[in-house]
N, C-alpha and C positions, 0 to 999 in steps of 0.2 A: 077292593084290591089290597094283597099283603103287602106291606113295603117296610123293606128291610134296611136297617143302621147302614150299610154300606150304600141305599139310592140317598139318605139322608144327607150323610158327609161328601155325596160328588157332586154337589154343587159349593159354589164358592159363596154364596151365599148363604144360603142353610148355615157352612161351617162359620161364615162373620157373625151370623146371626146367635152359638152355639157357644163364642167365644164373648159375647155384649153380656148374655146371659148367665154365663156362668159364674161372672162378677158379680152382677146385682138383678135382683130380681124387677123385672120393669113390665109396662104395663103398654100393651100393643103401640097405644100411640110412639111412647118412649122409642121403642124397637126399632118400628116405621121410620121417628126421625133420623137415625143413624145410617140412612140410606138415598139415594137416587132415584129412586123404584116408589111407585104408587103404594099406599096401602092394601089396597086390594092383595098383591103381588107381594107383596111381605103376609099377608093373611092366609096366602097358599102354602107360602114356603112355611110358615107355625103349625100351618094341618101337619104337611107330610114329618114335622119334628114331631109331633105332638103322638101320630099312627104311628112310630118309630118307637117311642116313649124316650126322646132323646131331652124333649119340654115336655113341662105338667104346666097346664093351666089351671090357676088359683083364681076362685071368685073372690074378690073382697068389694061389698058392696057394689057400685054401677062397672069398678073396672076390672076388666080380666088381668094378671099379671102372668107374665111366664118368668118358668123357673126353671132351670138345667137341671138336668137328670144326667148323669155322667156314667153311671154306672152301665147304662146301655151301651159307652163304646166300649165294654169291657171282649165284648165278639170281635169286633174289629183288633182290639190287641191281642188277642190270642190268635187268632188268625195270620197277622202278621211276625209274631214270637217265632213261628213255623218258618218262615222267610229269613229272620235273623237268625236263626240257628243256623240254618243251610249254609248262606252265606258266610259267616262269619266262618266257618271250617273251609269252606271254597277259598276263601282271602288268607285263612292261615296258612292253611295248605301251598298257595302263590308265595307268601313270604316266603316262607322255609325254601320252597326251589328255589326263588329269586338270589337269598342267602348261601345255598349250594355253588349256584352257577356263579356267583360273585367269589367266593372262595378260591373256585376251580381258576376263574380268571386269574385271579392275584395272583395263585403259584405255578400259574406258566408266564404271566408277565414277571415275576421271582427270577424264576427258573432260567429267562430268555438273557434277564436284566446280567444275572448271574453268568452264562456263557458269552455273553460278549463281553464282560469286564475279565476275567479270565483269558479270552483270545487277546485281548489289549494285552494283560501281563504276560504272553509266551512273545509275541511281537517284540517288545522290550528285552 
């Protein structure tokens, strides 16, 4: 089965796992302990990083270590660049009205402020 950087990163564990790793390179048990979860079940979640090539598994001697490969979420940030773009013109786009429509208010509350201090001075 293909499994792609994005089944990687939807677990929340995978991603705790992605972020122990990235600091220092440690060796399964290591990993294991940073968790609640059986070995076993941390051994699953290192396959599907490992089929990802999110880890690289290094033999040294009897222990395996894993080690982050980071450069694989580089799909998942360009992916999402697309999302920040859009957005980020949608939200400018909202200021500037927002900015419009706050304008137009001030100079009819101006404007309002204006004829009734005026109706005062003919009163007078």
């Amino acid at each position: 089965m293909r499994r792609d950087v994005f089944q990687a990163i939807a677990d929340p564990t995978r991603r705790e796992i992605i972020n122990i790793v990235a600091r220092q390179s440690l060796n399964l048990n290591a990993v294991a302990g940073n968790f609640q979860i059986s070995r076993p079940a941390i051994s699953k979640h290192i396959k599907i990083l490992t089929e990802c090539g999110l880890i690289v598994i290094k033999q040294q001697g009897r222990e395996r270590y894993c080690e982050a490969n980071l450069k694989s979420l580089s799909e998942v940030s360009q992916w999402i660049e697309q999302y920040r773009t859009f957005w980020t013109k949608k939200l400018d786009a909202l200021e500037d009205f927002l900015n419009k429509e706050a304008a137009a208010s001030k100079k009819t509350v101006n404007k309002q402020t204006r004829t009734k201090s005026s109706k005062k001075l003919k009163r007078k």
